[in-house]
Backbone as numpy.savetxt, mean C-alpha at the origin, in Angstrom:
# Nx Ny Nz CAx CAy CAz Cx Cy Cz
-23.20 -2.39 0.37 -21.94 -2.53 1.09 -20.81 -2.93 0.15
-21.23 -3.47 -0.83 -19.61 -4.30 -1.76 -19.32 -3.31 -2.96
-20.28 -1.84 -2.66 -19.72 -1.20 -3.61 -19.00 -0.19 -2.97
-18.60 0.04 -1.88 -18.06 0.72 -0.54 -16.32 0.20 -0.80
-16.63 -1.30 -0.77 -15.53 -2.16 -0.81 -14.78 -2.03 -1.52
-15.25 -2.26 -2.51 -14.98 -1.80 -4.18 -14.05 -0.85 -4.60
-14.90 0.30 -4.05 -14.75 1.73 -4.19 -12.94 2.20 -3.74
-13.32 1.34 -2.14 -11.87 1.84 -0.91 -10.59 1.33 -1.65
-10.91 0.04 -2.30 -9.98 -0.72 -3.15 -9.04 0.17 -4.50
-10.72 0.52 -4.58 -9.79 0.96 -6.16 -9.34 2.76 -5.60
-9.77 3.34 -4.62 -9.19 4.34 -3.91 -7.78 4.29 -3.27
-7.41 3.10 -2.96 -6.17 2.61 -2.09 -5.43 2.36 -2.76
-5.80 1.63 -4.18 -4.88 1.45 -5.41 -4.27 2.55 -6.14
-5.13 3.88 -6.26 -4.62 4.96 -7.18 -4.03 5.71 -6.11
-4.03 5.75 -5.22 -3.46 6.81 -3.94 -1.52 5.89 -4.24
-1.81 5.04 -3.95 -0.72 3.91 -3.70 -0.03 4.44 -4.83
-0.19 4.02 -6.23 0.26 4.21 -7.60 0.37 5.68 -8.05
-0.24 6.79 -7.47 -0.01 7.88 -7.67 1.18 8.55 -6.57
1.19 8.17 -5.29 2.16 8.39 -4.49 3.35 7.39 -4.22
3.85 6.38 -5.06 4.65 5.41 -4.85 4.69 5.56 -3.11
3.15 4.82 -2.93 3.51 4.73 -0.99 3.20 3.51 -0.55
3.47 2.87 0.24 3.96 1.88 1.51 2.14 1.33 1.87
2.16 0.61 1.60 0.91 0.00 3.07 0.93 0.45 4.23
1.56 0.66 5.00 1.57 1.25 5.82 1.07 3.03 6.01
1.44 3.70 4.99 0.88 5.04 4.46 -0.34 5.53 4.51
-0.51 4.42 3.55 -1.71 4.25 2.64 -2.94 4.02 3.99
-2.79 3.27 4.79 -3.53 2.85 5.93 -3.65 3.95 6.79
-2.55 4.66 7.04 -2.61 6.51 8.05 -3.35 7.36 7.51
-3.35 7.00 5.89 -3.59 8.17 4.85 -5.68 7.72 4.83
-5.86 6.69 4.64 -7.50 6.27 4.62 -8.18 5.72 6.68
-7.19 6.06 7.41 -8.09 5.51 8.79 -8.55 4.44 8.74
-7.51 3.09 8.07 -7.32 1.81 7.81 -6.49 0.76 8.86
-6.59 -0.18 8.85 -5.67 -1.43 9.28 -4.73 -1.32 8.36
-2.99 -1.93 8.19 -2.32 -2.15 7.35 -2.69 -3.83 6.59
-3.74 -4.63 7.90 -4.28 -5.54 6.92 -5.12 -5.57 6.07
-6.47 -4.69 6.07 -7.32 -4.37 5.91 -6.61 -3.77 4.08
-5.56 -2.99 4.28 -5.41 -2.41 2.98 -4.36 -3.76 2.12
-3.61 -4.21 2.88 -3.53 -5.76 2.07 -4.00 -6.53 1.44
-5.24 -6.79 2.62 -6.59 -7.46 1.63 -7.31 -6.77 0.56
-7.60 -5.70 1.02 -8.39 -4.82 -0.31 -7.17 -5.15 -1.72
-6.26 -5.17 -1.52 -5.35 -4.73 -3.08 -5.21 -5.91 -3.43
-4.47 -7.42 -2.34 -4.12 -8.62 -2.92 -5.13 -9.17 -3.32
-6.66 -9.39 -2.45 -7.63 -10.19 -2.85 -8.87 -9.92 -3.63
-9.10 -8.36 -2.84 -10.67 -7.92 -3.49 -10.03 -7.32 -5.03
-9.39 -6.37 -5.30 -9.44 -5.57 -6.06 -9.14 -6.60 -7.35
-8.12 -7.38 -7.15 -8.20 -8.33 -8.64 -9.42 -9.13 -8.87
-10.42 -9.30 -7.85 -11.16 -9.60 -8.53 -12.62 -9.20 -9.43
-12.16 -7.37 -9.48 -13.35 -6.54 -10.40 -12.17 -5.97 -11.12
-10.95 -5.42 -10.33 -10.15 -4.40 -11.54 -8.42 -5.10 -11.44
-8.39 -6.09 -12.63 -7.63 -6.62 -12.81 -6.24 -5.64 -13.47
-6.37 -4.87 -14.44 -5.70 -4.05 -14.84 -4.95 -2.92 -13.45
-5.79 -2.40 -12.58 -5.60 -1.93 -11.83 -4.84 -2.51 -10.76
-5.18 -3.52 -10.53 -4.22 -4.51 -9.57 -2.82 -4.89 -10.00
-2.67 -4.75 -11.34 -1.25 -5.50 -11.79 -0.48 -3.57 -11.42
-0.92 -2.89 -11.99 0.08 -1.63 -11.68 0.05 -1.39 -9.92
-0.48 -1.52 -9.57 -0.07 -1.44 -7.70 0.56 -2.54 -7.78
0.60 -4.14 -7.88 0.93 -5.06 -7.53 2.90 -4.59 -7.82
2.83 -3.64 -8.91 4.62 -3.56 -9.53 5.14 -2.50 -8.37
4.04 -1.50 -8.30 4.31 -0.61 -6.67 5.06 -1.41 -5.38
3.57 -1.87 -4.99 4.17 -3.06 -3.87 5.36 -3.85 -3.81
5.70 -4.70 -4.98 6.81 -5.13 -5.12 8.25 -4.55 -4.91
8.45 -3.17 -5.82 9.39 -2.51 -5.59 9.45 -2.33 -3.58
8.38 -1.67 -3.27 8.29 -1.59 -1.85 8.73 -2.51 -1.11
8.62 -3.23 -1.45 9.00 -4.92 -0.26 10.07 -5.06 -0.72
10.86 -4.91 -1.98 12.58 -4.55 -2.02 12.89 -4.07 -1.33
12.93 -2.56 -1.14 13.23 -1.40 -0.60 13.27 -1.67 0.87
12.20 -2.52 1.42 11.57 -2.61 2.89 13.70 -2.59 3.74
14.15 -3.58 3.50 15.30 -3.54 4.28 16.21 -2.27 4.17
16.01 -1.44 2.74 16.94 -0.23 2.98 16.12 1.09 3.68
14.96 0.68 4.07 14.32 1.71 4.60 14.28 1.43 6.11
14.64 0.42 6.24 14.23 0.05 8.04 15.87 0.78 8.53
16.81 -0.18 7.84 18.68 0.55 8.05 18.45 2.18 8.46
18.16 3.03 7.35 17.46 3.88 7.37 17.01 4.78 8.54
15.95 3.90 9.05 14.96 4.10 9.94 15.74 4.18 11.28
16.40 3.31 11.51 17.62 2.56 12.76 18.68 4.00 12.90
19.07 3.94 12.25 19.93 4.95 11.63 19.87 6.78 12.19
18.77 6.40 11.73 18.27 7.94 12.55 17.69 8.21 13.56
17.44 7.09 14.05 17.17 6.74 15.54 18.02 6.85 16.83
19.36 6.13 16.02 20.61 6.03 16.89 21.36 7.42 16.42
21.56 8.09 15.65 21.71 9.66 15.57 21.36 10.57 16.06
19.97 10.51 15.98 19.25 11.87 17.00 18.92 12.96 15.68
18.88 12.06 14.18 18.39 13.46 13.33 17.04 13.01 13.83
């Protein structure tokens, strides 16, 4: 079972880092929780693939910048009708 774990982690990490995508994505994209893929990247994955965790971790970050110009965004085209 913890090589399953393992596995989804370091799967969720290169999907993430290869598609500059969202937790949220990433979770539609594997038939995940958006917590479930939180935990895999913040807790499990640094602790077998440390290297791997710091390049998603710079992903994520940018993302949680972004989070407020993407919601405006989001609102935006809501109240438009594109």
């Amino acid at each position: 079972m913890r090589t399953d774990i393992e596995e989804r982690a370091c799967d969720l990490a290169l999907y993430i880092i290869e598609h500059q995508a969202t937790v949220r994505t990433a979770a539609k994209q594997f038939g995940i929780s958006k917590s479930t893929v939180h935990k895999d990247l913040s807790q499990r994955l640094p602790a077998f693939n440390k290297p791997l965790y710091l390049q998603v971790k710079q992903v994520l970050e940018v993302n949680k910048a972004e989070r407020h110009i993407r919601g405006g965004i989001a609102t935006r085209k809501k109240y438009k009708g594109d």
